[in-house]
Structures are given as C-alpha cells and as structure tokens.
N, C-alpha and C positions, 0 to 999 in steps of 0.2 A: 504494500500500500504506500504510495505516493506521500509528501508529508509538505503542506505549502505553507512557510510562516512571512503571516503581513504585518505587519509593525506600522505602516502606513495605511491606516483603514477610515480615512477620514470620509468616506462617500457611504457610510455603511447608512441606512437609514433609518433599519430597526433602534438602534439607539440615537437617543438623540443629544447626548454629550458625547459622542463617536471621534469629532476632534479633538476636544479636549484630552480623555482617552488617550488616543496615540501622543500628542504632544508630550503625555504623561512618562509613557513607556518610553520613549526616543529618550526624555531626560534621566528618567531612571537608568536605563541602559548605558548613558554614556557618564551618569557618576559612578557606576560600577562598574564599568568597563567589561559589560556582557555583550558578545553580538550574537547576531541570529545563528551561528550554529551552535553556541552554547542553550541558546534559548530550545533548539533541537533536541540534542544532547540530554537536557531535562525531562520534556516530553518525553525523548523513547526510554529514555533510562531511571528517572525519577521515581520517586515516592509519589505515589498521587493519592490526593483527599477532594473532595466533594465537599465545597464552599456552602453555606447556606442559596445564593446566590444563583446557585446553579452553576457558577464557575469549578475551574478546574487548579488545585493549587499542586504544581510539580518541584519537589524537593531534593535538588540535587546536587553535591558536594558542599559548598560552602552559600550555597543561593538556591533560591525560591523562584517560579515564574507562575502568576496566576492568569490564566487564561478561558477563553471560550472555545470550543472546537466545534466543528460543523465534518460532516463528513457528506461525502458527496458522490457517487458511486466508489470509484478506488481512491479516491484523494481525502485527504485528512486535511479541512484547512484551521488553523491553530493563528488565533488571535490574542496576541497579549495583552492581559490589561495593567499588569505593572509587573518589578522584577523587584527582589528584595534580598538582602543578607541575611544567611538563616543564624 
C-alpha cells in the first residue's frame, strides 16, 4: 500500500481551520527538525493511539506525529496535524 504525506493541505475543505493546520505543522516540523520521511517512519513504524478526536497519535523514537488518515483504494493519504517531543 502506497503511503502519500501532505503537510500542505491548505484546500482541504472539510475543515475549516485547514490553513491554519498546516501553517501549524510546517512550524512544528521545522522547530524540530522533523521532515516528511520521518513523519513516514512514525506512521509505519510507530506506537499508534486513537485520539478522542478521531485522530491518529504515532509514537516514535524521540517524537510524536498526530494525524488524520484517509485511505483511498491502495493509497494511504496521512495528514499531519502537529508533530511533538515525546
């Protein structure tokens, strides 16, 4: 299964703080010096918990990445909603 991560999701329109959102993660991401294939990396390999939210919180090595997933025939699309120091 395919795994597509958007970190620029500002068109999404089900939410509707959707830019704010990304603005959020880009700045989390670059005070922690996490990039998308780390944020991957969490995803396949991580601890996963089930947020009140409905999101998705993945636990992996020294950071956290809480997101939304969507799956869509083979592809797995994985939206971040913030990244954090665990």
């Amino acid at each position: 299964m395919d795994i597509k991560i958007n970190v620029a999701f500002r068109n999404l329109k089900h939410w509707q703080d959707s830019e704010k959102r990304s603005e959020h993660v880009f700045d989390r991401m670059k005070e922690r010096a996490i990039g998308k294939e780390q944020i991957k990396e969490a995803v396949l390999k991580g601890a996963k918990t089930i947020r009140a939210d409905k999101s998705i919180l993945a636990t992996y090595r020294w950071y956290a990445v809480a997101y939304r997933e969507f799956r869509i025939k083979d592809v797995r699309k994985i939206y971040p909603i913030t990244v954090m120091e665990v």
